[in-house]
C-alpha positions as CSV (number, residue, x, y, z in Angstrom):
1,X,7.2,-46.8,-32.2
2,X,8.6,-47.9,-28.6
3,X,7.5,-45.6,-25.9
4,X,10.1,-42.7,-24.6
5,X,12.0,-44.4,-21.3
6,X,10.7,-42.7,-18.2
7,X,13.5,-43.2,-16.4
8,X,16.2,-40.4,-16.3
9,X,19.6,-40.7,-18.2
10,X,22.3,-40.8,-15.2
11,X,23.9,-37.5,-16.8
12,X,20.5,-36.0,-16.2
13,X,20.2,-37.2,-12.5
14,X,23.7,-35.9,-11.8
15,X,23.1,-32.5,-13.2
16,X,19.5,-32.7,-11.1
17,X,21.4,-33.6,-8.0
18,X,24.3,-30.9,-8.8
19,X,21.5,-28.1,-8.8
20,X,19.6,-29.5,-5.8
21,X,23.2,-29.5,-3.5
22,X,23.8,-26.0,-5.1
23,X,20.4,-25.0,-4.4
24,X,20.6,-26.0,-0.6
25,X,24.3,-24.3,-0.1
26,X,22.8,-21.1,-1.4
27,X,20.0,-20.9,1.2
28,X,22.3,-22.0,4.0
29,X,24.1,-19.2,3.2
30,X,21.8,-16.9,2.7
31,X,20.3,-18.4,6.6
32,X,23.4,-17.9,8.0
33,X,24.0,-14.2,6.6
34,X,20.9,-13.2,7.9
35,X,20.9,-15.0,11.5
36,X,24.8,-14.9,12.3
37,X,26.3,-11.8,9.6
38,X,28.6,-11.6,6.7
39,X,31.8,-13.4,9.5
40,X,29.9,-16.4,9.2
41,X,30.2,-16.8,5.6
42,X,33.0,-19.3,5.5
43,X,33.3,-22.4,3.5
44,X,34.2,-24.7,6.9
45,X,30.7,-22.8,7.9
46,X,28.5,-23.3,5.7
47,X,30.1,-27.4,5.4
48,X,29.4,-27.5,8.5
49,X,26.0,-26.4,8.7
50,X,25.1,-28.1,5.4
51,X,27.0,-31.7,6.8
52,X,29.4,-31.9,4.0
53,X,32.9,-31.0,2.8
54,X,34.4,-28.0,1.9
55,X,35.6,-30.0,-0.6
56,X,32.2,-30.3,-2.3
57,X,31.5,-26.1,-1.7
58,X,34.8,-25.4,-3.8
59,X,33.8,-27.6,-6.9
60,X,30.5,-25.8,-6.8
61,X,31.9,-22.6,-6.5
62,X,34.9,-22.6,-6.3
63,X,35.3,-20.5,-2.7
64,X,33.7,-17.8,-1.0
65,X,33.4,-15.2,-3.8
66,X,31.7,-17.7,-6.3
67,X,29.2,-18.6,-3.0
68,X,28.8,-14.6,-2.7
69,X,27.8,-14.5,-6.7
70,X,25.5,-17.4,-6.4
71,X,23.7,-15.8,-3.8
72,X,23.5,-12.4,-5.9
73,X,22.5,-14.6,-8.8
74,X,19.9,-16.3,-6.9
75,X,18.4,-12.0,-5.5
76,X,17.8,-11.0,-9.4
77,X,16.2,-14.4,-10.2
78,X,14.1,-13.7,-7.2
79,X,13.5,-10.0,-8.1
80,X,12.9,-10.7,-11.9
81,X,10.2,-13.5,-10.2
82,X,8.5,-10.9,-8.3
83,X,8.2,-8.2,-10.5
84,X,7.0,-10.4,-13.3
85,X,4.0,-11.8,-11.3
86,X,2.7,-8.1,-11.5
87,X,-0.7,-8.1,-13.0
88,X,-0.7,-5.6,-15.7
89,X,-4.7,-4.9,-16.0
90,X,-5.7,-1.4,-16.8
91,X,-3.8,1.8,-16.7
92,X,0.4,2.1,-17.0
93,X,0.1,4.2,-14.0
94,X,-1.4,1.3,-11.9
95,X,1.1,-1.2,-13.2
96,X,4.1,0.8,-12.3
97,X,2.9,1.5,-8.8
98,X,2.5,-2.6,-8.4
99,X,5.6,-2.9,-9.6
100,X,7.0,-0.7,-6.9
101,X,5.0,-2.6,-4.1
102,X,6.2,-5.8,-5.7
103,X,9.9,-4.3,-5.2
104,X,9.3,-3.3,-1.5
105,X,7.6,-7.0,-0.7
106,X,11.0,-8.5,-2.5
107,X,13.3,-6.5,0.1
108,X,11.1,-7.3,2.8
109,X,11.1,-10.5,2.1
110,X,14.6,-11.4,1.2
111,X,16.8,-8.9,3.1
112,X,19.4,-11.3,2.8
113,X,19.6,-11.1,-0.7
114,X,18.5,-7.8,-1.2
115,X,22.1,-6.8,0.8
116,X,24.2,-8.9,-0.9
117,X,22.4,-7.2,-3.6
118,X,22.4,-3.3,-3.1
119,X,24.0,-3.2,1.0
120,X,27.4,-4.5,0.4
121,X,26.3,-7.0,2.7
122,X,29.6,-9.0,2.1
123,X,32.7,-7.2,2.2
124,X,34.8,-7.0,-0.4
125,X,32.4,-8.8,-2.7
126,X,32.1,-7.4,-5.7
127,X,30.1,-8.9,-8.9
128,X,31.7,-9.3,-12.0
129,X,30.0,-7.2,-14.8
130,X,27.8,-10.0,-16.2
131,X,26.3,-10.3,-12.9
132,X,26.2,-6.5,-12.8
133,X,23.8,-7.0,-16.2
134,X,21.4,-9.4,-14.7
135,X,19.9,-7.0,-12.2
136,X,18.6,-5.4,-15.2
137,X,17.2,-8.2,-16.5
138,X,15.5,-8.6,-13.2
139,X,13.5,-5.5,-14.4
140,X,12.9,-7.1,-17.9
141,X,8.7,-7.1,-17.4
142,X,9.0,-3.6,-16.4
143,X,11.6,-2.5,-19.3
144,X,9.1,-4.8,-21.4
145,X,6.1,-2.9,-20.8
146,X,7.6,0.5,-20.7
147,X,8.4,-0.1,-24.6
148,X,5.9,-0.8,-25.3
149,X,4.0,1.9,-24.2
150,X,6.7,4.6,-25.4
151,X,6.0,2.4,-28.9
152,X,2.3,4.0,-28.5
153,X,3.3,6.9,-27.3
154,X,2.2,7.2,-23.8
155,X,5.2,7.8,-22.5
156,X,8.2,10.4,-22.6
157,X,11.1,10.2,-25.2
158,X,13.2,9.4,-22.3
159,X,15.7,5.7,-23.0
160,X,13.9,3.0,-21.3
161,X,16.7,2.6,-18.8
162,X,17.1,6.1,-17.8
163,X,13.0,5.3,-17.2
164,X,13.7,2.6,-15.4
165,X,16.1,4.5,-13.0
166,X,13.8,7.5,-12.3
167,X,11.8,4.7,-11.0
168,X,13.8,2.3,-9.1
169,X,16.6,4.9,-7.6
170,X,14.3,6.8,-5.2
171,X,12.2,3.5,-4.1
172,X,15.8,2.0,-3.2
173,X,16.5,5.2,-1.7
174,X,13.5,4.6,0.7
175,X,14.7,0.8,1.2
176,X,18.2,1.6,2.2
177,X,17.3,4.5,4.9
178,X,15.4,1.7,6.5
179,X,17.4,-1.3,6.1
180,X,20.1,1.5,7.7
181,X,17.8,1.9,10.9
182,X,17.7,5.7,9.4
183,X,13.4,4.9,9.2
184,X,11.4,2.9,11.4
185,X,9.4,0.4,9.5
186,X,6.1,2.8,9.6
187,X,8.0,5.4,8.0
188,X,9.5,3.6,5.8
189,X,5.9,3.0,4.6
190,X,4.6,6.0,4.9
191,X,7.9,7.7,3.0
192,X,7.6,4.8,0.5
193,X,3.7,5.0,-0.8
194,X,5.0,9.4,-0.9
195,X,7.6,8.5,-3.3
196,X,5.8,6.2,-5.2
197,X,3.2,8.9,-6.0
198,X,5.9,11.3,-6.8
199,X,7.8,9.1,-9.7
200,X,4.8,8.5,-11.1
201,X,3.9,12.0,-11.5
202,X,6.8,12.6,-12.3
203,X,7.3,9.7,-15.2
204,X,3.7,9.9,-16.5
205,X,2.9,13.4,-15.6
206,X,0.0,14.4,-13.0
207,X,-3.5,12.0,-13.3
C-alpha cells in the first residue's frame, strides 16, 4: 500500500491560510481596541494596520459587526481555555476557588476581550444569541464538574446553571468595579479573594 502524500491538498492550504489571515485580523483588532479605543475599530483601520484590503476584511467578515463577533468568539475560546486548564485535585471547594482565580487571570489578561465580552466595549455591538450560548460553553469544565458532583450528591438541588451564576455573577461583579476605575487594583484583590470565600460558603456551605 503506497504511503499517505505528505503534502497538503491545495483546499487544505487555502483553508489553513484563511484561518491564519483571520487569526491575525482578530488580534490587530483586539491591539488596536486596547491601545487606541472602540473609534479605531474601522475596516480602512485595521487594513491598514494589517497591510491589506478592506476588501479582504469584508469576505472574512463581512464588516465591522462580524470583526466585533469574531473577537467575542475568540474571548469564550480563550475563557473556555483558561478555565479548563484548572487542575481538579482534591476537594470541590479547592477546584471552584481555582476556577475563580483562573477567571480573574483571563480578565487580567485579555481586557480587550473580556470588554468586548461583558463592558460593551464596542458600541452598539451586540452578539447574536448563538454567540450569547457560547459563553456558557466557556464554563463547560466548571458545569462539567458541578454535575458531577450534584450526581454524588455533594452539592445542593440547585440547576447547574443557576450554580454556575451564584458563582460567576459576584466575581464579575468584582471585575467590572475595577475595570470601571471604581477599585484600585489592590482592592480589587483584596474584594476579590472576600468574595471568593463567600460563594463558596455560600454554594458548598461553611468548611
Amino acid at each position: 500500500m503506497p504511503d499517505a502524500p505528505r503534502h497538503k491538498a491545495y483546499s487544505q492550504v487555502r483553508d489553513d491560510a484563511r484561518d491564519l489571515l483571520r487569526r491575525n485580523v482578530v488580534e490587530a483588532a483586539d491591539h488596536l481596541l486596547m491601545t487606541e479605543g472602540p473609534e479605531a475599530l474601522t475596516v480602512r483601520r485595521i487594513a491598514d494596520e494589517l497591510n491589506a484590503s478592506t476588501k479582504v476584511l469584508y469576505s472574512l467578515f463581512e464588516g465591522k459587526d462580524g470583526l466585533a463577533n469574531a473577537l467575542y468568539l475568540e474571548g469564550c475560546a480563550r475563557l473556555r481555555d483558561t478555565i479548563g486548564q484548572v487542575p481538579l485535585e482534591g476537594e470541590l471547594r479547592a477546584y471552584i476557588v481555582g476556577c475563580c482565580r483562573a477567571y480573574w487571570a483571563f480578565a487580567q489578561a485579555n481586557p480587550g476581550y473580556y470588554g468586548v465580552m461583558f463592558g460593551n466595549a464596542i458600541p452598539h455591538f451586540e452578539p447574536d444569541q448563538e454567540s450569547l450560548a457560547t459563553v456558557t460553553t466557556a464554563f463547560g469544565k466548571l458545569i462539567e464538574t458541578l454535575t458531577y458532583y450534584q450526581a454524588q450528591g455533594k452539592l445542593p438541588t440547585r440547576t447547574i446553571p443557576e450554580l454556575v451564576h451564584l458563582i460567576w455573577a459576584p466575581i464579575h461583579g468584582v471585575i467590572s468595579l475595577l475595570h470601571g476605575g471604581h477599585l484600585t487594583e489592590d482592592e480589587a484583590i483584596r474584594l476579590y479573594e472576600s468574595v471568593v470565600a463567600a460563594v463558596t460558603v455560600y454554594v458548598l456551605g461553611p468548611v
